[in-house]
N, C-alpha and C positions, 0 to 999 in steps of 0.2 A: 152154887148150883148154876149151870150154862144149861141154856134153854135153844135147841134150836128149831126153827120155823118156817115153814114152808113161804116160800115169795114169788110173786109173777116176774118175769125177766122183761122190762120195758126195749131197755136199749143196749147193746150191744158194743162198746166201747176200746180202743187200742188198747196194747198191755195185759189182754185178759181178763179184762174190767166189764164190766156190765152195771146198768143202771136196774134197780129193782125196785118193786112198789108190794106194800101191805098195810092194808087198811088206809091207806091215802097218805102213808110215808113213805118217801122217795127216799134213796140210801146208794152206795155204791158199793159194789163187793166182787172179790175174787172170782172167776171162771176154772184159775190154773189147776183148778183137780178134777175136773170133768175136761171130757171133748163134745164135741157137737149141739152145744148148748144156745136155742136159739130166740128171738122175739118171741114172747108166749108162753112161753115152757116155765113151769113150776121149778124149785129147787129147793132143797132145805140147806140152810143155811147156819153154819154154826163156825164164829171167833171172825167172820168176818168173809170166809171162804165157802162157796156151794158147795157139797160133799155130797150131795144124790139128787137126782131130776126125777120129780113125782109125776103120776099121771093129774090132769086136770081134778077127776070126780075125787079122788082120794088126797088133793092139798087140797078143796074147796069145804069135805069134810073135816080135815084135821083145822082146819082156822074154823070153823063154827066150832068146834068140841072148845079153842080156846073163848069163844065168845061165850057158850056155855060156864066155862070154867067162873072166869069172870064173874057173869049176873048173878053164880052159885055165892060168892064169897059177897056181891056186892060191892065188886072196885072196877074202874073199867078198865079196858083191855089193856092197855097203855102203864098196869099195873103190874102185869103181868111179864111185857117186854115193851122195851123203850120203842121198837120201831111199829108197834100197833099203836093209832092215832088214839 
């Protein structure tokens, strides 16, 4: 099963490349299937590549639903996907 997750977009990088942060894991991942993707902006993020740019209130929702998810089974987030701390 591939799970993909919404990210904040930290830094901006040559190549297409961008630095992202979730739950206070840093990572580096694709831009080349979006355009105009900037500091700030939300993305969901799936095999490595951004493939949609969320708004704020609806990625800040969907990462609580996975912290929900989580304290439901009683494993932490990090169980769920490696790039949640």
């Amino acid at each position: 099963m591939c799970l993909a997750i919404p990210v904040r977009v930290t830094v901006l990088l040559d190549d297409e490349q961008a630095e992202i942060e979730v739950g206070g894991v840093r990572n580096r991942i694709s831009l080349a299937l979006l355009d105009g993707v900037a500091v700030g902006d939300f993305v969901i993020v799936h095999a490595g590549f951004a493939i949609a740019r969320l708004d704020v209130a609806e990625a800040e929702k969907t990462l609580a639903l996975f912290d929900e998810i989580a304290a439901h089974i009683g494993e932490p987030a990090h169980a769920l996907h490696p790039w949640f701390s």
